[in-house]
One Martini backbone bead per residue (centre of mass of N, CA, C, O) as a GRO file, in nm:
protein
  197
    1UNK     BB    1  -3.699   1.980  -0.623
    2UNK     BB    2  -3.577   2.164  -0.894
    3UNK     BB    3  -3.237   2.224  -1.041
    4UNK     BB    4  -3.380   2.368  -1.322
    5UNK     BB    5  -3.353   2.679  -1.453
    6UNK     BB    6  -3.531   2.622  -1.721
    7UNK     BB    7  -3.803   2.516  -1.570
    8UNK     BB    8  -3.846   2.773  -1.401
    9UNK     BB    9  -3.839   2.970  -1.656
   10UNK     BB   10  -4.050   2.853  -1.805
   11UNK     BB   11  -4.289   2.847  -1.542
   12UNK     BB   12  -4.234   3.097  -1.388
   13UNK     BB   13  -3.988   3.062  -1.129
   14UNK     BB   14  -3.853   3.300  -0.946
   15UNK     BB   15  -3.775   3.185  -0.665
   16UNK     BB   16  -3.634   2.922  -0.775
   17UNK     BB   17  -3.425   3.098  -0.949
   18UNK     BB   18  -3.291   3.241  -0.708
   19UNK     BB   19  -3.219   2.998  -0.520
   20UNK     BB   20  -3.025   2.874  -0.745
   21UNK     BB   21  -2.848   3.126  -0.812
   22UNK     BB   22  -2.744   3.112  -0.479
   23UNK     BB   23  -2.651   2.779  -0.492
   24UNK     BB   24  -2.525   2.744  -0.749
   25UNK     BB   25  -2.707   2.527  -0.963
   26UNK     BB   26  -2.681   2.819  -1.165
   27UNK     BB   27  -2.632   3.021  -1.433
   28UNK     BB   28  -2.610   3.244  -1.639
   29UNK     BB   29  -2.394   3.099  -1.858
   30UNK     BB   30  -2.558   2.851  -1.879
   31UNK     BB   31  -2.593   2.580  -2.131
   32UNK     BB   32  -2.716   2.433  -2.386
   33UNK     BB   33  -2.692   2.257  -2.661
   34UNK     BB   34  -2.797   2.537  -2.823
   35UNK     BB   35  -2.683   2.751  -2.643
   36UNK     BB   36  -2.925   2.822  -2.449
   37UNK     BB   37  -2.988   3.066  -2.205
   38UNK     BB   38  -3.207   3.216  -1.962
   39UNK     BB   39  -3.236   3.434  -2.171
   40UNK     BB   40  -3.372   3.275  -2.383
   41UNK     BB   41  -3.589   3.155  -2.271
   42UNK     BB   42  -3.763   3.376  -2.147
   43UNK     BB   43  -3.805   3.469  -2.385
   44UNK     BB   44  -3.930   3.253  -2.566
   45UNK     BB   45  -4.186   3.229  -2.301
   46UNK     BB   46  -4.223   3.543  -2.203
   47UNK     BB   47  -4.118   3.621  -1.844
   48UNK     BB   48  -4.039   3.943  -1.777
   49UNK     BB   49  -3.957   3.888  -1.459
   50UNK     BB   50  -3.703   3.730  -1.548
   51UNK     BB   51  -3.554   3.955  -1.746
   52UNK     BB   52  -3.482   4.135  -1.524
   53UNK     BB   53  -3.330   3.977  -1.338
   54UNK     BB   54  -3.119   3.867  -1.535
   55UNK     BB   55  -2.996   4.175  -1.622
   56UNK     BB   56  -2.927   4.275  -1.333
   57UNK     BB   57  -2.718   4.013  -1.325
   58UNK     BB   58  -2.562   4.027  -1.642
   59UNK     BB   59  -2.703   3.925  -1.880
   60UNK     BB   60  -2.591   3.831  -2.204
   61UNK     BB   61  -2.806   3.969  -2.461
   62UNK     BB   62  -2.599   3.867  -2.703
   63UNK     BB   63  -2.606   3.605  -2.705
   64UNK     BB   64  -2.570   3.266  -2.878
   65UNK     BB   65  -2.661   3.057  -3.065
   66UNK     BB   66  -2.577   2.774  -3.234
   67UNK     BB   67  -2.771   2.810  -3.380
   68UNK     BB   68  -2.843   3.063  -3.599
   69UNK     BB   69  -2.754   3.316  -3.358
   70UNK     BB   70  -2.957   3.387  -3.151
   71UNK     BB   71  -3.090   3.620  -2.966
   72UNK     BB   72  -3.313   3.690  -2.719
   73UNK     BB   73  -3.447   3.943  -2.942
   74UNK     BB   74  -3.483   3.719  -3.177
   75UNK     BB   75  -3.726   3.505  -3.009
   76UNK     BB   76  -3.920   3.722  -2.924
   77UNK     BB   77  -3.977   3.876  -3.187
   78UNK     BB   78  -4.064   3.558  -3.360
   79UNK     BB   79  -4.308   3.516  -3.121
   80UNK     BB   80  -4.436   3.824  -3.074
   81UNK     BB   81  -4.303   3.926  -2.773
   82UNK     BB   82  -4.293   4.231  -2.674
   83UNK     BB   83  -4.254   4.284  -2.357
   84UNK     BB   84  -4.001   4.060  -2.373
   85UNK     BB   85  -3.826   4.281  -2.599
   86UNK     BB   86  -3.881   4.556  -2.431
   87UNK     BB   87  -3.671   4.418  -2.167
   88UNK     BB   88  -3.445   4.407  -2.332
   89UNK     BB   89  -3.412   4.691  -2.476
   90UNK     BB   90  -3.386   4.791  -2.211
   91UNK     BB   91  -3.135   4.631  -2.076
   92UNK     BB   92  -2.937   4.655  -2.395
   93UNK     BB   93  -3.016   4.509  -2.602
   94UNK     BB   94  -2.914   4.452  -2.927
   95UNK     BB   95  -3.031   4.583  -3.237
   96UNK     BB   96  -2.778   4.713  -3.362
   97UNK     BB   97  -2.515   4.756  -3.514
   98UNK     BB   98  -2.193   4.810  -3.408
   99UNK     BB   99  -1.903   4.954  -3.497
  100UNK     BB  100  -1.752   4.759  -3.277
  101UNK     BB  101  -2.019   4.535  -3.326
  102UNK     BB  102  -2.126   4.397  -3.631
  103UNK     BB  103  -2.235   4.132  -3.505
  104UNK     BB  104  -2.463   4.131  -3.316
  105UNK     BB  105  -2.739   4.190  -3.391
  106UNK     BB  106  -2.664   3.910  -3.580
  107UNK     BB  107  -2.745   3.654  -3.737
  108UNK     BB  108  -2.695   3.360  -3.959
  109UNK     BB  109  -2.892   3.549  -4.164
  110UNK     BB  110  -2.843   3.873  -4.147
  111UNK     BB  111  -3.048   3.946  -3.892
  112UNK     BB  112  -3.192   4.175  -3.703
  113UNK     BB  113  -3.463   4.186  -3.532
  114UNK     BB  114  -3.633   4.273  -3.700
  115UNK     BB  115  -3.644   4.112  -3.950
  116UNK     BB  116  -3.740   3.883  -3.831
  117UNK     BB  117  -4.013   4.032  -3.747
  118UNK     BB  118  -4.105   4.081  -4.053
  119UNK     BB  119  -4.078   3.786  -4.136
  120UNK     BB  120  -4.303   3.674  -3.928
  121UNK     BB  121  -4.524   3.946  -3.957
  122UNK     BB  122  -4.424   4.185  -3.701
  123UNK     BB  123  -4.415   4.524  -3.822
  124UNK     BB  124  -4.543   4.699  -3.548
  125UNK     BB  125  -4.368   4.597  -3.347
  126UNK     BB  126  -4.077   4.668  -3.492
  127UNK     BB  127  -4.172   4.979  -3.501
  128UNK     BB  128  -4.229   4.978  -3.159
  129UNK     BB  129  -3.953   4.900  -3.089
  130UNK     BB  130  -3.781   5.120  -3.239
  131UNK     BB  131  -3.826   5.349  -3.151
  132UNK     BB  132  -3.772   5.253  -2.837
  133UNK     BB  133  -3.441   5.222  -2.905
  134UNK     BB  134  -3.425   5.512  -2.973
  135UNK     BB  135  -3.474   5.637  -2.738
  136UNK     BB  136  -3.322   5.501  -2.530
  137UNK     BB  137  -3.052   5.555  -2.659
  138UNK     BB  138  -3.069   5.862  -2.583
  139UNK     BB  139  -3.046   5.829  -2.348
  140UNK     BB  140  -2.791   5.743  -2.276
  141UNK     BB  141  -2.631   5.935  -2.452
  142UNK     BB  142  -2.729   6.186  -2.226
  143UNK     BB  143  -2.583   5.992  -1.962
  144UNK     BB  144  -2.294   6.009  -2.085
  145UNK     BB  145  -2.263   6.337  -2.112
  146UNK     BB  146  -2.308   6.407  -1.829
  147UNK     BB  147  -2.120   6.267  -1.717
  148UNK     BB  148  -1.830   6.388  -1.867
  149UNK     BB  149  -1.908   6.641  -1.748
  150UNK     BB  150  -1.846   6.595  -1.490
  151UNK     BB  151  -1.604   6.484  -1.447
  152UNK     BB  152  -1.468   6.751  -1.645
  153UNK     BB  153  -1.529   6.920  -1.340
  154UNK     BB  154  -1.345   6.725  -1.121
  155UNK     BB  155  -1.100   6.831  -1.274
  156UNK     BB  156  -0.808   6.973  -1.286
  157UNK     BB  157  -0.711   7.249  -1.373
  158UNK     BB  158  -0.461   7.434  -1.552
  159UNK     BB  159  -0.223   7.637  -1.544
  160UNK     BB  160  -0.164   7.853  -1.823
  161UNK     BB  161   0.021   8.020  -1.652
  162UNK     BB  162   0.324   8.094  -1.567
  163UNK     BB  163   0.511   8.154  -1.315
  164UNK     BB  164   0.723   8.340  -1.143
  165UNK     BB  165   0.963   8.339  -1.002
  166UNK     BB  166   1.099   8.435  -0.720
  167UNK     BB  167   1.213   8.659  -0.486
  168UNK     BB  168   1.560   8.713  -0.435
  169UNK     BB  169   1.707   8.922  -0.159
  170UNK     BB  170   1.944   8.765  -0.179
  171UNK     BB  171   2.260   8.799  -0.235
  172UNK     BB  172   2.474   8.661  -0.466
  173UNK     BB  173   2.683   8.454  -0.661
  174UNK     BB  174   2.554   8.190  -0.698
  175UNK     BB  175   2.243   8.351  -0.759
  176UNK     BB  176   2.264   8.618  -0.807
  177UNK     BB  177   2.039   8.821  -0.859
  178UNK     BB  178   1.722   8.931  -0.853
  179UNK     BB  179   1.432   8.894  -0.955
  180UNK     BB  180   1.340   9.124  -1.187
  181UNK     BB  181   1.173   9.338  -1.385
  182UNK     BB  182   1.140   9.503  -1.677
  183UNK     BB  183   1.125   9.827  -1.779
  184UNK     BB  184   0.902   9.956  -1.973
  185UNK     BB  185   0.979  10.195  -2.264
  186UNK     BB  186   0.907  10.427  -2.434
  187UNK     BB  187   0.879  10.545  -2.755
  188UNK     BB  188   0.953  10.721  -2.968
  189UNK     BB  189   0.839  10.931  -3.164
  190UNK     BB  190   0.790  11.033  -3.458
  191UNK     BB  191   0.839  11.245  -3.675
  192UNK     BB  192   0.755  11.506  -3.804
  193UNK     BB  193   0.597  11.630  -4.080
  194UNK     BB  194   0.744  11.856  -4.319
  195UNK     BB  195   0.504  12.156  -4.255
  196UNK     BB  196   0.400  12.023  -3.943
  197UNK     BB  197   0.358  12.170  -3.643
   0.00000   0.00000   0.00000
C-alpha cells in the first residue's frame, strides 16, 4: 500500500486517502516541490469527490503553487475541468478579489480564475461558472445577514429610559426627605385682548 497522499488523488483512491490523513501520514497542507497541495491534485486532475472531501476537512482554497502563483480553481479553469471547479467554487474557492485580500484569487500572471479559463479557450465554461459565483456568494451574503440579525435579536436590548431611584418612605436627616416627584401646575392663561370679552 503507498504512502503518497498525491498518488491516491491522481488516482482518485478516496478510502486510501481517507486512510492517510487519518494515519497522519499525508496532510491538508502538506506541499510539493512546486507548491502544489492535494486540493491542487485534485483539481488538477479533476478529482469531484476528492476535491469535496478536501474542502470539508478545511483545505486552504487560496493556497498557491510557487511556479505561476496558481491556486487549485486556477488549475481547474485552465484544464477545462468545470465540474471540479463548479465544486472548489461551492467550497468557497475565491473567484474575485476581495477588499480585504486583493490578491487573492490572482496568480503571478495578473489573471484570476476566469481570465485564466477564458486564456486558455474555455469562454462558456468561465461565463458558466462567473454566473454560479455570484448566485453562491449571494446565497451566503444572505446567509450571513440572517445570522447577524439572529443574533442581534438574542442580545438583550438596554433600557432606554432610566428608573427613578425608589421612595423612602423613612426621613432622616442622612437620607434626606422621601424622592416624589413635583406636581406640576398649570400657566396662567394670557390675558384677553382688550374689547373682548
Amino acid at each position: 500500500m503507498t504512502t503518497d497522499g498525491f498518488l491516491a488523488v491522481r488516482n482518485g483512491n478516496l478510502p486510501l486517502l481517507k486512510h492517510l490523513i487519518a494515519e497522519k501520514k499525508t496532510s491538508l497542507t502538506h506541499t510539493r516541490w512546486s507548491g502544489m497541495t492535494l486540493l491542487h491534485r485534485a483539481a488538477d486532475v479533476a478529482q469531484v469527490e476528492i476535491i469535496k472531501y478536501l474542502m470539508e476537512l478545511g483545505a486552504d482554497a487560496s493556497a498557491k503553487t510557487f511556479r505561476g502563483g496558481d491556486t487549485p480553481l486556477h488549475l481547474a479553469v485552465s484544464a477545462g475541468h468545470e465540474k471540479a471547479a463548479m465544486a472548489l467554487l461551492e467550497g468557497g474557492a475565491p473567484w474575485v478579489p476581495s477588499k480585504q485580500k486583493p490578491k487573492m484569487a490572482v496568480n503571478n500572471r495578473g489573471e484570476t480564475p476566469m481570465r485564466t479559463a477564458v486564456r486558455k479557450g474555455y469562454q462558456l465554461m468561465a461565463q458558466r461558472l462567473e454566473l454560479q459565483y455570484y448566485i453562491l456568494d449571494g446565497q451566503r451574503q444572505k446567509a450571513k445577514a440572517a445570522e447577524a440579525r439572529a443574533r442581534k435579536s438574542r442580545e438583550p436590548t438596554p433600557n432606554p429610559t432610566p428608573r427613578p431611584p425608589p421612595i423612602n418612605e423613612e426621613r432622616s436627616e442622612a437620607t434626606g426627605p422621601p424622592w416624589v416627584p413635583e406636581p406640576s401646575l398649570p400657566e396662567a392663561a394670557p390675558p384677553a385682548p382688550a374689547g373682548i370679552s
